[in-house]
N, C-alpha and C positions, 0 to 999 in steps of 0.2 A: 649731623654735627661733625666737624674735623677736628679731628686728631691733633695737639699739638706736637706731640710725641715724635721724636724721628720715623718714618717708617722702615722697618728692617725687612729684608731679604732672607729665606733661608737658604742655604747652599748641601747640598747631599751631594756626596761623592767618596769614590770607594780608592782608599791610601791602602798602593802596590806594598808598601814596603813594610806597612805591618798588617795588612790584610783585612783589614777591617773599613766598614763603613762608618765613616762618620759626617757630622751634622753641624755646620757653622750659621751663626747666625750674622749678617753682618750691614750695614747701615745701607739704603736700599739704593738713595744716589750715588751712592760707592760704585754700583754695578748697575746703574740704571740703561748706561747706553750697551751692555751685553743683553739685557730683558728688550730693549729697545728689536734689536736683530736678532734676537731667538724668536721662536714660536709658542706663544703661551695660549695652555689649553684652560678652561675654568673645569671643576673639578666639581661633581661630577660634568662630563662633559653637555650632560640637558638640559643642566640649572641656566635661567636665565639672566641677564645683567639687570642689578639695583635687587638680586633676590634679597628675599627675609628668610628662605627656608633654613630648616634646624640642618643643621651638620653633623649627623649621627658617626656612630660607630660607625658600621654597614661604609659609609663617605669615607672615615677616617682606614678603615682596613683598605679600600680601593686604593685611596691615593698612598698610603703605604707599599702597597704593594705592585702599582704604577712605578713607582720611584725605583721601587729594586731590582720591578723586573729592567728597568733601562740601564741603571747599572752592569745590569748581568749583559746586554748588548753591548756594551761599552769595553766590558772587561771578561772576556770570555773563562779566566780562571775563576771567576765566580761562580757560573752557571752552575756547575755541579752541586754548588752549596746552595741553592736557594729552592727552598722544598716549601713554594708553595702552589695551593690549588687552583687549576685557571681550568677555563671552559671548556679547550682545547689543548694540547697536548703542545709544548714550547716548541717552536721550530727560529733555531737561534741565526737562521741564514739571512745576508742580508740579501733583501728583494734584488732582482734584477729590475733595471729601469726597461721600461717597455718600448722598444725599438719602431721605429716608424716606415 
């Protein structure tokens, strides 16, 4: 069944000026040709395309905390503040491209 509904986009990003993360939602042809030339991952990245599967907690804490750890790449004054549990220990450097 389709939607007649607009479809929105949501936008996370972290405002320098009063230090907080915030969360806009905003109409999704608005920003279609930035999604166009970005990279979009499905979340969790296993799930396959046309799933039914349930979208748990467990999904919902991942892509939260996907979202903030990129953040904290983005904006390095953050890192300090973001105290969550990952499998390995943060390493905030950005990769060197591998030389040929």
């Amino acid at each position: 069944m389709v939607s007649t509904k607009p479809q929105t986009a949501s936008i996370l990003f972290y405002d320098e000026e009063t230090g907080q993360i915030k969360l806009c939602n905003v109409l999704r042809s608005k920003v279609q040709a930035v999604i166009d030339r970005g990279m979009s991952v499905p979340v969790p990245p296993e799930m396959p395309e046309h799933s039914d599967q349930p979208i748990t907690d467990e999904i919902a804490r991942q892509l939260g905390g996907m979202m903030l750890l990129l953040q904290g790449y983005a904006n390095p004054e953050l890192q300090d503040r973001l105290q969550i549990a990952t499998e390995a220990p943060m390493n905030w450097t950005t990769p060197k491209p591998p030389t040929e």
